[in-house]
N, C-alpha and C positions, 0 to 999 in steps of 0.2 A: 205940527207934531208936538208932541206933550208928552210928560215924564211920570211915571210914579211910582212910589216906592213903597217894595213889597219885604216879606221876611227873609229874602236870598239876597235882594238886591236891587237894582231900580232896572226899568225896562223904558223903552219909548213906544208910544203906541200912537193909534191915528184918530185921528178928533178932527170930522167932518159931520154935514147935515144933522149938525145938532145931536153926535152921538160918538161915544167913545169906545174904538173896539182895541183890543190889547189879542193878538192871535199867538197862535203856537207856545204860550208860555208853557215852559216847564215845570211841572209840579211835584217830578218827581224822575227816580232814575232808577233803573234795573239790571243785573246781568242776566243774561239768560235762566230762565228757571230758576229765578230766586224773588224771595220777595222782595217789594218795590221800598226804597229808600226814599227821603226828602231829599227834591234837587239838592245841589250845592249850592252856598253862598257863589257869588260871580264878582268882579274886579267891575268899575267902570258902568256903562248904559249900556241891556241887553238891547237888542233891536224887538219889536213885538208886532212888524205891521204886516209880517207876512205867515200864512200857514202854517203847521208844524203838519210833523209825516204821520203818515196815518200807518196801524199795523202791517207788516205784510200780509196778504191774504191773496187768492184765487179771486175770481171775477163771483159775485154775487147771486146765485142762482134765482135769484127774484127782480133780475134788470132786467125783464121782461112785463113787468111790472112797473119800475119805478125808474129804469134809466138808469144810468151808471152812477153810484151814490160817492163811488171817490175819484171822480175823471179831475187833473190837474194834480192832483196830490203824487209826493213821493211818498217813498216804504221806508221804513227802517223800524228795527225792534228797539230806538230811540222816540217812542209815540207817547210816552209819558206826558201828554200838554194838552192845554184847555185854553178855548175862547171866550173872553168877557166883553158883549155889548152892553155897551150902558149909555143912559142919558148924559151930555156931557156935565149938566150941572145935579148930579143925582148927589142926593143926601139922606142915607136911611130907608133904604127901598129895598122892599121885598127881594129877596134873591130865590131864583128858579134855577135849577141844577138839570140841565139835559142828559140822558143816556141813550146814545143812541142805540136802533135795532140793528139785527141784521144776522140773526141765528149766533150770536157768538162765533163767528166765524167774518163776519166782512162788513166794512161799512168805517165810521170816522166818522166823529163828532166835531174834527175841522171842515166838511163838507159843504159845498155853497148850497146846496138842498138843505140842511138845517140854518139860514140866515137865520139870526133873531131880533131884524133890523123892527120889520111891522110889530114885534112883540112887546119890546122895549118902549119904540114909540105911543103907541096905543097904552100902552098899560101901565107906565109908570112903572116896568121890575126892571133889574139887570138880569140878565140870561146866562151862563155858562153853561158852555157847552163841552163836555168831557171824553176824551177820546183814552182808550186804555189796550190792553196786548188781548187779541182775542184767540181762537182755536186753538193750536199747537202748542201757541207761546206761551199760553194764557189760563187754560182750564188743562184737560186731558194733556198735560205734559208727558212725553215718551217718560219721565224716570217717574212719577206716580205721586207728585208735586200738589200740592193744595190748589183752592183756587184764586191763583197770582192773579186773574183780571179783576175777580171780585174784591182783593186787597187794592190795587190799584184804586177801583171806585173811592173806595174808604181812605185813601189817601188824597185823593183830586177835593174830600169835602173837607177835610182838614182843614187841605191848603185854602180853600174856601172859607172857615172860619177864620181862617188867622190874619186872610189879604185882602177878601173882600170888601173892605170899609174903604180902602185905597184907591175901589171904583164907586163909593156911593153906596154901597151894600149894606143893607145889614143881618148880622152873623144871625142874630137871633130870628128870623124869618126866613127862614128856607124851605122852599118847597122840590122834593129830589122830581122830577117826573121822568118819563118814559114810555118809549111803542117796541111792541113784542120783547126781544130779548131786551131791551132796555127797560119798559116796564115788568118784565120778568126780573132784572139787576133791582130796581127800586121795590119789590117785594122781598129779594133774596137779604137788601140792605136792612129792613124794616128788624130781620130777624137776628143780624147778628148785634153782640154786644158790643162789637168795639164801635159801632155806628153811632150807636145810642148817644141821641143830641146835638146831633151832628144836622139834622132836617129834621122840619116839626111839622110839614104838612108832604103830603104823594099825590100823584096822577100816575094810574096807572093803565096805557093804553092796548087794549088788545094783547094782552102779555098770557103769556102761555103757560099757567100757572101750576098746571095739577099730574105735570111730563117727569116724576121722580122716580116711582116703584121700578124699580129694576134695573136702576142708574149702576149702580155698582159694578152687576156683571156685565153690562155692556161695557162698559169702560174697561173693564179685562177684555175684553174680544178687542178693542177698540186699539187699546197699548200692544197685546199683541199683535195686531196687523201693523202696526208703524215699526217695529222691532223688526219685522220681516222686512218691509217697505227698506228699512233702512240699513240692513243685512250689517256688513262690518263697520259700518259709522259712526263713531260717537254722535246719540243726539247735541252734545255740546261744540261738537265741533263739524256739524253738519252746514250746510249753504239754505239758505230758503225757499232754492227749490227745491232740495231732498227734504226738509222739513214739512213742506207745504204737499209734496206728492205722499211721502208719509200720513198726513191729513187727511189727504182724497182716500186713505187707504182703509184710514180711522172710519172717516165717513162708510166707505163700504162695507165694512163690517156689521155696521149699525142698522142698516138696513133692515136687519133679521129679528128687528127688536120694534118694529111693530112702531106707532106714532112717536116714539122714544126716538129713532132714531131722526127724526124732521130736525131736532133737538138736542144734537150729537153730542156738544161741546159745552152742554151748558154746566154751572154749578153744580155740584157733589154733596146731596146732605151729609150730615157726621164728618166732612171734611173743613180742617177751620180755612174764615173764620166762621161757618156756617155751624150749626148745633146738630145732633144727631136729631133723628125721626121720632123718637119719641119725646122729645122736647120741644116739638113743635108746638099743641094745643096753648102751651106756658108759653113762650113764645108770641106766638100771637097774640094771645090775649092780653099782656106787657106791653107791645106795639100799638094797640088799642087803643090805649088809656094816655097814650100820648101824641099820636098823629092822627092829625084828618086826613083823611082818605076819598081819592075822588076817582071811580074805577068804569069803564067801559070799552066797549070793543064796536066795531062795523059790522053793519049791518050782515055783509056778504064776505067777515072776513076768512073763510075758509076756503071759496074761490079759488086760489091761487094753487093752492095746496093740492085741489081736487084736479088743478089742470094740471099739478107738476105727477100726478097718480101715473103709476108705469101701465097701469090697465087704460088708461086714457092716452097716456101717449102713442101708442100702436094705434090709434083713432085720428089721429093728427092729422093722415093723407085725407081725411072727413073731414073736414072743417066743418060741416053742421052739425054731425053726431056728435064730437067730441066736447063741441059746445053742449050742447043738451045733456050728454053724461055730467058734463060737468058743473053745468048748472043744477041736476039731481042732486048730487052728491054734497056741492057746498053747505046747503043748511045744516048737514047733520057733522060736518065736520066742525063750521061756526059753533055749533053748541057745545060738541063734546070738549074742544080745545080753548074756545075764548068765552064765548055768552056763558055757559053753564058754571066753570068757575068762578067769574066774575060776579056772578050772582050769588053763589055762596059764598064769597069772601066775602059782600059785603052784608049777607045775613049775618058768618059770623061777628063782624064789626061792629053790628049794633048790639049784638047777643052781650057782647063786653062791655057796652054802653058808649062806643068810639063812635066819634062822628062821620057819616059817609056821606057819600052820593052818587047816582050814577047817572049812567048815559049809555046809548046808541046811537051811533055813526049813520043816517040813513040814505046821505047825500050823492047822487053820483052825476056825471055829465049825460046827456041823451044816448052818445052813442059808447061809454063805457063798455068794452070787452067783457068785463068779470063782474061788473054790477058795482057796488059799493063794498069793496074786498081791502083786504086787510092794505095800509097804509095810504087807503085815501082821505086821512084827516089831515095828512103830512102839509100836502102843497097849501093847504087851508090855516093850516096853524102858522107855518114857515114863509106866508106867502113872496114866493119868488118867480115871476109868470118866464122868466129866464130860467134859472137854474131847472126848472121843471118842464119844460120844454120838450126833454127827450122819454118823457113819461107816459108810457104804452098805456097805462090803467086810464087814463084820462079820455082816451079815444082820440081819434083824428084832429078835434078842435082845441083840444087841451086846454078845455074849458074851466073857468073856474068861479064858482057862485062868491063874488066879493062880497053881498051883507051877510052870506052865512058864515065866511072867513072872519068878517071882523067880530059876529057874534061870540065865534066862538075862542077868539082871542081874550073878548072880554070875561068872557066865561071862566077860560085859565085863567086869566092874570088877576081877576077880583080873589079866585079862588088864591091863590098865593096871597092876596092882602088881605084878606078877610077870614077864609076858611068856608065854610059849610053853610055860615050862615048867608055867605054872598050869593048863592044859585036861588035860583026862581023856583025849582024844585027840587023833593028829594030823587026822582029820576029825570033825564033831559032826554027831547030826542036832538040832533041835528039834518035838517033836510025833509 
């Protein structure tokens, strides 16, 4: 065990197989439905070798897909904490910023599914991995609250500036990345101000980029059903199951609102710290001229989405139909939700003169369920043939292509040390 010292205070953390990881540190603190303050200084050695808790949430409507993403982890709306793997002898090394996915509603970036052990090693970066308050707590707050998770992000990179040198980091190289609502968070980061300079390069994977029009009034339907959900309760003085079935309730609301609703809980334009809709174009184009940008999606990643369709479910007691529906259906969902935007962002990227690059995901195992659908770069980028084990997408053998995993390790990790001009192309495929 090894010690180091941070801007709160010193922690102990574990330094084995030539790598130092510092878990559940705290980066920050909140009371319910408020924004997120800088932990506290602390008295003494915190302890850092074990977890911190991941948000409360409902079970992941996508663990049919990917296995249970926070199995081991406790809950508490004390989730404020992030993990740093680093090389033990690191000095000045690219720092990568994870967010994880998970619809803004479920998941944790203390998860043994995001190890950053192969990352680290392989590539010469430190990894943090950022865990922040998601659905309820976090975005669509019953009393009509900003979006607390997105200030959290903006607080986790801070704290990143200020402590990362402590594990070998350096402030000035960061790269934020992310898959689905996590790369949807690292677009939403690009745009706001208080970000700015905070991360000077993005990956942004299969993020669900272009789900806003009409965000507002669903979000009145949505407060309204948890006000009902929650009838005499103060939301502040509510338990986390009446908050979280208030949620479910959010979510059913939403439903009515058409691909918006897949996307229930995400960020509010015009609510800070985000900029109103027509400040977008300026926006962007500012964000442009100062990160490189590395954006793609999978091949098949609509898949999921097309199995979770209520017109396909009633096809279930079919097992072959509902495949074939579903196999229909996925390309045009892939385009309309991930391929098609990713392609105009980074049209617009270059229209600014910003450096990009892109990719598709095209890799899958023989017997894959849902082909190459949305988070199978995860076990490849994260490689853990444990932690992924319980991974439906993977098929029976839960296979996994090791030279295309390290390739495309190397792929991210140059892209943090270099930028744009590290890729072989301006588009990649993988697989």
């Amino acid at each position: 065990m090894i010690q180091r010292h941070l801007s709160g205070g010193t922690i102990q953390v574990d330094e084995r197989d030539g790598l130092m990881r510092a878990r559940g540190v705290s980066y920050g603190m909140a009371a319910r439905f408020e924004s997120p303050q800088p932990a506290r200084p602390w008295p003494g050695v915190r302890d850092a070798t074990q977890p911190g808790a991941a948000c409360p949430q409902r079970p992941s409507r996508l663990g049919f897909v990917t296995g249970t993403v926070v199995a081991g982890l406790s809950t508490s709306e004390d989730c404020l904490v992030l993990t740093v793997t680093a090389p033990a002898q690191a000095g000045r090394l690219p720092v990568m910023v994870w967010f994880h996915g998970g619809a803004y509603v479920s998941g944790s970036g203390e998860s043994p599914k995001y190890d950053a052990a192969a990352l680290v090693r392989e590539g010469d970066v430190v990894v943090v991995s950022v865990s922040y308050r998601l659905g309820v707590f976090g975005y669509v707050t019953p009393g009509g609250e900003d979006n607390l998770g997105l200030r959290d992000q903006i607080l986790a990179l801070r704290w990143v500036r200020d402590n990362i040198a402590a594990f070998g980091g350096d402030p000035a190289n960061v790269t934020a990345f992310g898959q689905s609502a996590g790369g949807d968070s690292v677009m939403k980061l690009m745009l706001c101000e208080e970000a700015a300079g905070l991360f000077h390069r993005a990956i942004l994977q299969s993020a669900p980029l272009e789900l806003n029009e009409g965000r507002d009034r669903m979000a009145q339907a949505m407060r309204a059903a948890m006000g009902t959900a929650l009838a005499s309760v103060e939301p502040d003085e509510a338990t986390h199951a009446q908050l979280l079935d208030a949620q479910l309730a959010a979510i059913q609301a939403a439903q009515g609102f058409g691909l918006l609703g897949a996307l229930a809980f995400a960020p509010q334009l015009g609510r800070g710290p985000l900029p109103a809709v027509g400040d977008l174009p300026d926006r962007i184009a500012e964000a442009a001229g100062r990160i490189e940008l590395l954006i793609g999606y999978t091949r098949d990643d609509g898949a999921p989405f097309a199995a979770m369709d209520r017109r396909v479910a009633v096809l279930d007691r079919v097992p072959a139909v509902a495949r074939l529906v579903t196999r229909a259906a996925a390309p045009a969902l892939t385009r309309r939700i991930f391929g098609g935007p990713a392609e105009r962002l980074a049209k617009v990227w270059r229209k600014h003169g910003g450096a990009v690059g892109a990719y598709r995901f095209d890799w899958k195992p023989e017997q894959a369920p849902l082909g190459a659908c949305h988070c199978m770069e995860l076990p490849l980028l994260f490689e853990s043939s444990e932690a992924w084990s319980d991974a439906p997408m993977l098929g029976p053998d839960r296979a996994i292509d090791a030279q295309l995993a390290r390739e495309m390790r190397v792929r991210w990790t140059q892209f943090a040390h270099r930028g744009v001009e590290s890729l072989p192309a301006a588009s990649m495929r993988f697989g």
